[in-house]
N, C-alpha and C positions, 0 to 999 in steps of 0.2 A: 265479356271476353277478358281474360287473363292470360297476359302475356309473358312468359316463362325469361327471366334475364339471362339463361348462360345456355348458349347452343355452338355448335361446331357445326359450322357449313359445307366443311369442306369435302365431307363423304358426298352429300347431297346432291352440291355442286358436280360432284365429277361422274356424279350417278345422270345425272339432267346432260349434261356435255354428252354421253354417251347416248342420250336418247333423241339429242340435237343434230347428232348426225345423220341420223333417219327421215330429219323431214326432205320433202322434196326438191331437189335445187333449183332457184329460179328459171334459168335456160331450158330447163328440161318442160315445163310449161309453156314453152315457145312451140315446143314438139307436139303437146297434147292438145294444142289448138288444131296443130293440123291433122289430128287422129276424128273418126267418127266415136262413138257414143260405145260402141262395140270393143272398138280399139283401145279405147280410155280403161274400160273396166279390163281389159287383158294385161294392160299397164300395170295396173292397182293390185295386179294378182302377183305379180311378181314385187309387191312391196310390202311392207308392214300391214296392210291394210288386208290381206289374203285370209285371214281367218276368219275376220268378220265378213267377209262378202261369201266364202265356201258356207260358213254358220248359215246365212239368213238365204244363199240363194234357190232351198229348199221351199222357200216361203213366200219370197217376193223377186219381180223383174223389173228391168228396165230403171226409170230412174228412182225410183222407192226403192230397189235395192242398197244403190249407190245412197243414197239419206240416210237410211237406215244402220247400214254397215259404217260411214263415215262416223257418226254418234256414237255407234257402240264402241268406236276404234277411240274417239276423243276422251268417252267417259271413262274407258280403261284406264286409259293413257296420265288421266289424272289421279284417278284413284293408286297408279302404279306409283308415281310421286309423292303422294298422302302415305303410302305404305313403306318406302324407305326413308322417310322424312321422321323426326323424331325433333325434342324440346321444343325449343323455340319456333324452330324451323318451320314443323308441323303445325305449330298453332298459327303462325299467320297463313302459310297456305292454306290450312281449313278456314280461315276466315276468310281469304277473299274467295275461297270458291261457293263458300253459302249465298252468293250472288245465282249459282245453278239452282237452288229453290225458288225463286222467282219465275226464272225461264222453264222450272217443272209442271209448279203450281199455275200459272200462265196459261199454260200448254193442255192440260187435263182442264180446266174452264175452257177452252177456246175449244177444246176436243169435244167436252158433253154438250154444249150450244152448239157444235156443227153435226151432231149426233154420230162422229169418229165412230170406229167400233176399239173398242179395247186394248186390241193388241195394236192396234196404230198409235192409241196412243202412247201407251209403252213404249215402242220403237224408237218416241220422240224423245223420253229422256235423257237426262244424265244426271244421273243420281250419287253425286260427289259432294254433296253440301251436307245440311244439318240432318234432313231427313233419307231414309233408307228406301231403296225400292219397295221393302215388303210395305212401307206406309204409303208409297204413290200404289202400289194396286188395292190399296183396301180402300184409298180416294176413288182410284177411278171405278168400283164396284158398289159407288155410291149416287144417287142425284144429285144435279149438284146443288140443290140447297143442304144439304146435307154436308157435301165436300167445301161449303163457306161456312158452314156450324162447326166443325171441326177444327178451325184457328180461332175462335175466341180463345180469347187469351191471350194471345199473342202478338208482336207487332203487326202480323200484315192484317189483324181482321179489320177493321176500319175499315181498310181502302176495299179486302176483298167482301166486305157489305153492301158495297156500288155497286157489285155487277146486277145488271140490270137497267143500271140509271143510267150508267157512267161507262162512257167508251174503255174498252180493254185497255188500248193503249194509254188512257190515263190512270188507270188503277194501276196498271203495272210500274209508269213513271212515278207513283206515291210509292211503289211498293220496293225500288231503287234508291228512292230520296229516304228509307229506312235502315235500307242495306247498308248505304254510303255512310249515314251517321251512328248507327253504329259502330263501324269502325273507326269514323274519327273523332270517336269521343275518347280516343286515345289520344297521352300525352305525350307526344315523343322526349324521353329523358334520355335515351341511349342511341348510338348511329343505327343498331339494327331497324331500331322501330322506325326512326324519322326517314330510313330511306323506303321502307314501305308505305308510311302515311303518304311520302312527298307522291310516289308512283302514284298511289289513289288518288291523289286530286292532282294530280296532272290528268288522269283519265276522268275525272269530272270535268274539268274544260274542255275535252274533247265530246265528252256528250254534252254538252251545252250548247257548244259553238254550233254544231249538227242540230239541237232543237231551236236554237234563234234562228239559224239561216234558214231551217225549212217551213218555221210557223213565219216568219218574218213574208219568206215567198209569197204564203199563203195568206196573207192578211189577217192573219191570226191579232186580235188586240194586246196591245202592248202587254196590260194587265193578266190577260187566259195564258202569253208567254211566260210571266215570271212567275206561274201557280206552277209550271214546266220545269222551273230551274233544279238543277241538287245544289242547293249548299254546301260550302267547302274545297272551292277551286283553289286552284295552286295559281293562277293568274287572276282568271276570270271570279271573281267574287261576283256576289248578288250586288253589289253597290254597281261593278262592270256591269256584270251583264243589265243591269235598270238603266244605264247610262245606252249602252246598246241599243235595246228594245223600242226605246224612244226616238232611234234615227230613222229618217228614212234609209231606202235600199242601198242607195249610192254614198253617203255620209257614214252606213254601217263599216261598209266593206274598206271604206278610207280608212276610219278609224281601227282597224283590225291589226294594220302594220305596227310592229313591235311586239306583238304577243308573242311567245315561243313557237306557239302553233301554228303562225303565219308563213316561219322561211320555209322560203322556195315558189309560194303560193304568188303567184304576182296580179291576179285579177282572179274577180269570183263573175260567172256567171248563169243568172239565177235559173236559166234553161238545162243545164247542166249539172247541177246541185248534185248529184249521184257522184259525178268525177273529181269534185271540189270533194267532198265526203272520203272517198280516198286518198287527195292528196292530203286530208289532216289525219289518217290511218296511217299513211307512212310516215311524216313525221313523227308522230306519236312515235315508232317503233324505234325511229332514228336515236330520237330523246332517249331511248329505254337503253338501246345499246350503248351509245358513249357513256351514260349510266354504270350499266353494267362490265362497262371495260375498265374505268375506274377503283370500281367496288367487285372485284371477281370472286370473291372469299363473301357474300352476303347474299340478302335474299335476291337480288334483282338479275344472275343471270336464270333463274328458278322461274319467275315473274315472266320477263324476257322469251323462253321456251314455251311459258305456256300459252302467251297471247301468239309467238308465230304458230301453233299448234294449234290454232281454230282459227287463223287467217288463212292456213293451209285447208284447213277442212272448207272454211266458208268458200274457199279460189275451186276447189274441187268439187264442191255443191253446185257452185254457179256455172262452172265449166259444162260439169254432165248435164244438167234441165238444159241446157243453153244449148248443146249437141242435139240432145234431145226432140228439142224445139225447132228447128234448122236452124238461128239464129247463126250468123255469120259470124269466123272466129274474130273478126276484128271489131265487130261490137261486143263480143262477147271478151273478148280482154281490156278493153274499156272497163268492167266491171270489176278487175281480178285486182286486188293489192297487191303485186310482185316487189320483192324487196330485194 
């Protein structure tokens, strides 16, 4: 990756502001708890979200509609940003969204072992990274030894070699610990870049924290933990987190106070771990914003939009299965990031 030194953010920026005004407002998610499943997607028709659900409801019901449509609404929605985004700008946005090859390539494996049929798994992508839709449907119109023959050469083949051996989700955590270092094998020399790198491993201590406290639950060995870690935290380094892994349950969570990702959190408990995982989501987001209030002319309220921009999807995924399901709306907002 080659990072372009002279860019004007300011088009960008005011292009993202206008697209920030579209997401849903917290409050208004108080209301969709108390809608049913029916109610919700009538909601959704009168919002941004109306094209893709009219597109697919030709094709699918119920809550695969709602998934479906959500995706395609996300995948737009960035590629819409990729497309008025230009020098600089544009190159680090494509790079942190080549992180969606991962969750494609992911997605078409986990599709051909469950024997998906094809167009589901399509449905599942979002195809805003390095590779193109027309490459995921000539993967997915393949076996999948075939579709792990097809990355030799490349970073992910190693890990996606394992499949077979090696649980999905740890070929995919090798396959994040590349994504990650890749990009910071950049050297921050300029404010633009250092305040993009800094965001990246600020978001590797937040998936970090999430893979100790939930291997930790599980008695996972210190050692199969730190094979788990990404390299390159903004707090939590591998020296922390080895220092971590080695505490017990009660001596971990002590020690957690003063991290950035801690305020507000006053107690962890391990029956709960889902809730504790959102309150280190909203910090995160918290961090991003005073960031990006800061720095308004740079990439981070860009960054900023796009992560509320699939917490909104994720809050509206979990909302409709949850309707769905009859799940009660009060455990079902338990589950939501509201910011």
């Amino acid at each position: 990756m080659i990072f372009g030194k002279h860019s004007t953010w300011a088009y960008i920026v005011a292009r993202v502001k206008v697209m920030k005004r579209k997401l849903i407002p917290s409050e208004e998610f108080k209301k969709l708890l108390n809608m049913d499943f029916n109610e919700i997607v009538r909601y959704l028709e009168e919002t941004e979200y109306k094209k893709e659900i009219d597109e697919l409801a030709y094709k699918y019901s119920g809550p695969r509609l709602l998934d479906y449509a959500l995706t395609l609404n996300l995948g737009r929605t960035y590629k819409k940003i990729l497309d008025v985004s230009f020098g600089q700008a544009k190159e680090f946005i494509a790079a942190y969204l080549t992180k969606w090859d991962i969750w494609n390539i992911i997605n078409i494996v986990r599709g051909k072992i469950a024997g998906v049929s094809p167009e589901e798994i399509e449905e599942a992508l979002v195809p805003v990274g390095e590779y193109t839709m027309d490459f995921y449907r000539s993967l997915i119109a393949k076996e999948l030894d075939e579709v792990i023959k097809t990355f030799e050469g490349t970073p992910y083949y190693d890990a996606l070699s394992k499949v077979g051996s090696t649980s999905l989700s740890e070929i995919e955590d090798e396959m994040y610990k590349i994504y990650y270092s890749r990009i910071l094998r950049e050297r921050p020399s300029e404010l633009a870049l250092k305040l993009f790198v800094d965001f990246i491993r600020m978001e590797i201590d937040i998936k970090n924290i999430k893979t100790i406290l939930r291997l930790k639950r599980e008695e996972v060995p210190s050692d199969e933990i730190m094979k788990r870690i990404i390299p390159g935290g903004y707090e939590l380094t591998e020296d922390e987190a080895a220092k971590l892994v080695a505490m017990s349950w009660d001596e971990l969570t002590k020690s957690l106070e003063g991290y950035w990702f801690w305020k507000g959190i006053e107690s962890i408990d391990g029956r709960e771990l889902s809730r504790i995982e959102i309150k280190f989501d909203k910090v995160w987001m918290e961090a991003v914003a005073r960031r990006a209030s800061n720095y308004p002319l740079s990439i981070l309220p860009v960054l900023q939009y796009m992560v509320l921009k699939k917490i909104e999807v994720d809050n509206l995924r979990t909302l409709g299965w949850g309707k769905w399901q009859g799940i009660p709306g009060e455990e079902i907002e338990k589950q939501l990031v509201i910011l």
